[in-house]
VEXZABA-950562 format. One line per field, with one value per atom (N, C-alpha, C): residue number from 1; atom name; y, x, z. Coordinates in steps of 0.2 Angstrom, whole numbers, plus 5000, padded with zeros to 4 digits. Layout:
<nodes>
i = NUM  ...;
at = CA  ...;
yy = Y  ...;
xx = X  ...;
zz = Z  ...;
</nodes>
This chain:
<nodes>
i = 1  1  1  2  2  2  3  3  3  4  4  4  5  5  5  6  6  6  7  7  7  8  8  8  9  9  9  10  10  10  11  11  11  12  12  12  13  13  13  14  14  14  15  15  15  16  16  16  17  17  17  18  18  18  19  19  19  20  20  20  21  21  21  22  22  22  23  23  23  24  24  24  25  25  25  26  26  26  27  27  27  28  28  28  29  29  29  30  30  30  31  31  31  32  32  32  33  33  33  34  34  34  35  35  35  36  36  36  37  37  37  38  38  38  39  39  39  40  40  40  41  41  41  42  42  42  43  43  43  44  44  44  45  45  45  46  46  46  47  47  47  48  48  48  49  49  49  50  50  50  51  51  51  52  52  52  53  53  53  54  54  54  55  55  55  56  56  56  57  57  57  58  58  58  59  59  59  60  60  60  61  61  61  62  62  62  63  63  63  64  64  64  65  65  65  66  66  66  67  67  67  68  68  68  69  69  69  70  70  70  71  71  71  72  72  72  73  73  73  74  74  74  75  75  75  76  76  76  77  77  77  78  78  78  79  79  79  80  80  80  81  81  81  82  82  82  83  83  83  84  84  84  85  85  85  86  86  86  87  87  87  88  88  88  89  89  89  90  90  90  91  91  91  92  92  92  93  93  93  94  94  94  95  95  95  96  96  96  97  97  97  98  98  98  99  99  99  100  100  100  101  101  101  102  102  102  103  103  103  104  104  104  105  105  105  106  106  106  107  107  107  108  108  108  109  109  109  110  110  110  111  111  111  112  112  112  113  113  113  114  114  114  115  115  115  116  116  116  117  117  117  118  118  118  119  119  119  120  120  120  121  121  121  122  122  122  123  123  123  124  124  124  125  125  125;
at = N  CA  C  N  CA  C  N  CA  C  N  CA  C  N  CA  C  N  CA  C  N  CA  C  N  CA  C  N  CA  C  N  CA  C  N  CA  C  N  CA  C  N  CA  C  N  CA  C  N  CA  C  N  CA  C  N  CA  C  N  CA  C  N  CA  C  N  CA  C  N  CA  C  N  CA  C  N  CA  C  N  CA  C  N  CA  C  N  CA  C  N  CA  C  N  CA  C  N  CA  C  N  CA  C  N  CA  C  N  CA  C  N  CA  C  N  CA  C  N  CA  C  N  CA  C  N  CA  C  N  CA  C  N  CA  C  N  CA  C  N  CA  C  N  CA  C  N  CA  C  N  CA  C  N  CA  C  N  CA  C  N  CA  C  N  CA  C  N  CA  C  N  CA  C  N  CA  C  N  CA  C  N  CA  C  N  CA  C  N  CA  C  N  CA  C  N  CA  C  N  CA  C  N  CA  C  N  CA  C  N  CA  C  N  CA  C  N  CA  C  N  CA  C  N  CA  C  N  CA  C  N  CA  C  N  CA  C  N  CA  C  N  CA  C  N  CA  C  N  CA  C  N  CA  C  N  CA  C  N  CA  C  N  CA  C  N  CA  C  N  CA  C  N  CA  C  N  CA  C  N  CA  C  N  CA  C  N  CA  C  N  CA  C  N  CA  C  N  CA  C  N  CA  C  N  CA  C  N  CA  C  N  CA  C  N  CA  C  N  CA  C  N  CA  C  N  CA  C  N  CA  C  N  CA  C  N  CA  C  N  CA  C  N  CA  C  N  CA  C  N  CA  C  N  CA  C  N  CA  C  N  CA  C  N  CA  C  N  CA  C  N  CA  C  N  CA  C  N  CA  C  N  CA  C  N  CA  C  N  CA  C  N  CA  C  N  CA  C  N  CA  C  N  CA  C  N  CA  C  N  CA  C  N  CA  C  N  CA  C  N  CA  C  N  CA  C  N  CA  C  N  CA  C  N  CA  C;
yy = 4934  4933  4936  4932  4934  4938  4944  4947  4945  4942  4936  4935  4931  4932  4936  4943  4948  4952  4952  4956  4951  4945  4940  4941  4944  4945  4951  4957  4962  4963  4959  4958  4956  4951  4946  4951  4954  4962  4965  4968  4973  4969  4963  4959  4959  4958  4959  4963  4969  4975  4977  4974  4977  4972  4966  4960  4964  4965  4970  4975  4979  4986  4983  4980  4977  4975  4969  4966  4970  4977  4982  4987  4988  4989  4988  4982  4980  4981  4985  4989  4996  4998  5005  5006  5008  5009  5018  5023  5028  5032  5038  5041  5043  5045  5046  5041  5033  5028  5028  5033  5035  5039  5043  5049  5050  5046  5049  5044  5041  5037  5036  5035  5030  5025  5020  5013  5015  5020  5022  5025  5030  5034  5028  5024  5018  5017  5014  5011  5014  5021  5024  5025  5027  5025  5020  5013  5006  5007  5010  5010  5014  5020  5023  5022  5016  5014  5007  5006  5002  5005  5010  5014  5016  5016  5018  5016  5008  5003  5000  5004  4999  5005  5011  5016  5016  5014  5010  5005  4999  4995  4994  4997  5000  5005  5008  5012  5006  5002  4995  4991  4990  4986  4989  4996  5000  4999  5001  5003  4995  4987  4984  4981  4982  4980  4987  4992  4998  4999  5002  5006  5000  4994  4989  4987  4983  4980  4985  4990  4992  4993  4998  5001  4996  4990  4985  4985  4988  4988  4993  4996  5003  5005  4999  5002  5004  5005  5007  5014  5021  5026  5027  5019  5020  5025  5032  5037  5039  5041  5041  5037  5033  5027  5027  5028  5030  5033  5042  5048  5046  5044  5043  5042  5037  5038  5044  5048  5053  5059  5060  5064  5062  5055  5053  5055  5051  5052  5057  5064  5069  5076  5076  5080  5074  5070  5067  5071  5078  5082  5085  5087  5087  5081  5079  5071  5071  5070  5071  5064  5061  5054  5052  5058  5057  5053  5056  5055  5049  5045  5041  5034  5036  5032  5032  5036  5034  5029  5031  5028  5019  5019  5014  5008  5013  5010  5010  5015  5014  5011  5012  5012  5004  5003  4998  4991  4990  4983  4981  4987  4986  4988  4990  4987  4980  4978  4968  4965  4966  4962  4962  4967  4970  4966  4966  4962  4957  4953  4947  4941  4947  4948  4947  4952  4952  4945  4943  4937  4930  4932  4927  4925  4931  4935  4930  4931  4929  4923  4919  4912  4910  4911  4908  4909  4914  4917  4910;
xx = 4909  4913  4908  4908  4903  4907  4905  4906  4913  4913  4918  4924  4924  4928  4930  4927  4931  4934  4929  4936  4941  4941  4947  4951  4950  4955  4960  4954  4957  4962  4960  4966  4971  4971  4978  4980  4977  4982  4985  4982  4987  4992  4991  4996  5002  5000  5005  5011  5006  5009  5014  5011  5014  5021  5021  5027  5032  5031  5035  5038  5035  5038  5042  5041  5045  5053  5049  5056  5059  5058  5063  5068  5063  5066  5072  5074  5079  5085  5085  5092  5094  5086  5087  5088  5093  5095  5093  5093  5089  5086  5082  5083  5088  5092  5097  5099  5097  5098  5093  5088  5081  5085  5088  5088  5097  5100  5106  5109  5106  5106  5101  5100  5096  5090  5096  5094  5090  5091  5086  5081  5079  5076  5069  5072  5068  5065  5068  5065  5060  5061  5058  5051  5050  5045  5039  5046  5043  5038  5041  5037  5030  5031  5025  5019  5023  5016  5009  5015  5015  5011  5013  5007  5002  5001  4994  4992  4994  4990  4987  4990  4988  4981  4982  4977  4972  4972  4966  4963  4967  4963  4961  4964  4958  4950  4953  4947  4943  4945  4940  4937  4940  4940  4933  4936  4931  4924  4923  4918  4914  4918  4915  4911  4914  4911  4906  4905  4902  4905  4909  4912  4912  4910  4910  4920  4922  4928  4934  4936  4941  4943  4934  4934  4937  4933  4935  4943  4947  4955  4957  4958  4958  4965  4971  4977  4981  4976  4982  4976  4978  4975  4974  4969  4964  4963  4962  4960  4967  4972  4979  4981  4980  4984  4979  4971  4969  4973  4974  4974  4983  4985  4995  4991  4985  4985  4982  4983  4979  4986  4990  4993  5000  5000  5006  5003  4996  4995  4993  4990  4989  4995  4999  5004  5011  5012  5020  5025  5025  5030  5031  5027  5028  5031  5033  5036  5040  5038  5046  5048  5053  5056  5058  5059  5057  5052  5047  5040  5039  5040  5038  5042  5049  5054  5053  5050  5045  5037  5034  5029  5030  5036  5037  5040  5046  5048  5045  5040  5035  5029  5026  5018  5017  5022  5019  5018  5027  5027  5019  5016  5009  5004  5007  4999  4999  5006  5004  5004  5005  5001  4996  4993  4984  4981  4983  4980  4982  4987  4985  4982  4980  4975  4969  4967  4961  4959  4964  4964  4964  4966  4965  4956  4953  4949  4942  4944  4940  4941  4947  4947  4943  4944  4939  4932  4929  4921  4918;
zz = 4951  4957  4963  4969  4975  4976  4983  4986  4990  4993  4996  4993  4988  4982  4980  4981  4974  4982  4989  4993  4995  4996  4995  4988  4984  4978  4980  4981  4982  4986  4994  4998  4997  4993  4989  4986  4980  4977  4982  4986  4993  4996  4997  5000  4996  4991  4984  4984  4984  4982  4987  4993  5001  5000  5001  4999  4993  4988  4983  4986  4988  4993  4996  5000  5007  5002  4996  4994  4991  4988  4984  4989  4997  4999  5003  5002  5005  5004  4997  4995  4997  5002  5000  5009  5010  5018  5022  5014  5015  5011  5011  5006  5000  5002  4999  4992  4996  4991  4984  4985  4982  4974  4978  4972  4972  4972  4971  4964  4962  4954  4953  4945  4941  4946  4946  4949  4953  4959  4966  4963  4958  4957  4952  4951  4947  4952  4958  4964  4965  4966  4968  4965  4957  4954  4953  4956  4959  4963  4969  4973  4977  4970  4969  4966  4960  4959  4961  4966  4971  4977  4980  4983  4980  4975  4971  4970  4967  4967  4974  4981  4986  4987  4986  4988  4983  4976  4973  4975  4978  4980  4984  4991  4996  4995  4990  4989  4987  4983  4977  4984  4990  4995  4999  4999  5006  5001  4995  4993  4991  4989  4989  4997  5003  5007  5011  5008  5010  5014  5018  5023  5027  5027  5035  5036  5031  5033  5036  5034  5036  5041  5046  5053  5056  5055  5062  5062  5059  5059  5060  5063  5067  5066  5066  5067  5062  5058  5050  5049  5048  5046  5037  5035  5029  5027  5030  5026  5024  5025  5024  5020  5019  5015  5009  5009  5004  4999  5003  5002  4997  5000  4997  4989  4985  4979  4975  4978  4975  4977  4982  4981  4975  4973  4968  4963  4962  4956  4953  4957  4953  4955  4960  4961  4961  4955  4956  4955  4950  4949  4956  4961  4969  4973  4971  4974  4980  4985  4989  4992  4990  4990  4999  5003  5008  5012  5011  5013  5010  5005  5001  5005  5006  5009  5019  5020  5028  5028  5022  5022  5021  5018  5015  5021  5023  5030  5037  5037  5044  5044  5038  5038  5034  5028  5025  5028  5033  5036  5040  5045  5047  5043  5039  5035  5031  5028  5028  5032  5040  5043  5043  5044  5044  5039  5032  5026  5029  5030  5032  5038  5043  5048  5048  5039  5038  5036  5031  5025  5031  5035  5040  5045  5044  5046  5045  5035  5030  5030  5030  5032  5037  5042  5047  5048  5046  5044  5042;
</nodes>
């Protein structure tokens, strides 16, 4: 797979994962809906490893294009959004369902635009 092809894959992954968040959350009106049953606390696992799966493949993203792609996108905090897969996966018994249920409702709708911005980006190149 070119270079080209494997960072247009990877962005189709984040894209992915960023659509799934979005679509799970639309049962979830707050925290609260996180942790006060089963069903929420699923959700909630859903969408953790959905976060990690988005900050591994940033990671797969930044390092296949060497540091070049992300800067040119300045409005999503890359090092932050990295940084969320390393705080689930190595401190989750730290979890705070808050912070996860903000990142999810503030930060994720702007970052699938941004991928699909990018994906548009690489289209036109």
């Amino acid at each position: 797979m070119s270079d080209i092809a494997l960072v247009r894959e990877i962005l189709r992954q984040l894209q992915w994962s960023t659509t799934t968040i979005l679509h799970r959350l639309e049962s979830i009106q707050s925290v609260d809906d996180f942790t006060s049953s089963d069903v929420g606390l699923e959700k909630l696992d859903a969408m953790c490893m959905q976060l990690i799966a988005i900050g591994e493949g940033l990671k797969n993203l930044d390092k296949v294009t060497q540091g070049s792609l992300l800067p040119r996108y300045p409005d999503v905090n890359w090092k932050r959004a990295m940084g969320m897969r390393d705080v689930l996966s190595h401190h989750y018994f730290d979890l705070d369902a808050e912070i996860v249920y903000n990142v999810c409702t503030q930060h994720i709708p702007s970052l699938a635009a941004t991928l699909e911005q990018m994906q548009s980006d690489l289209k036109n190149r």
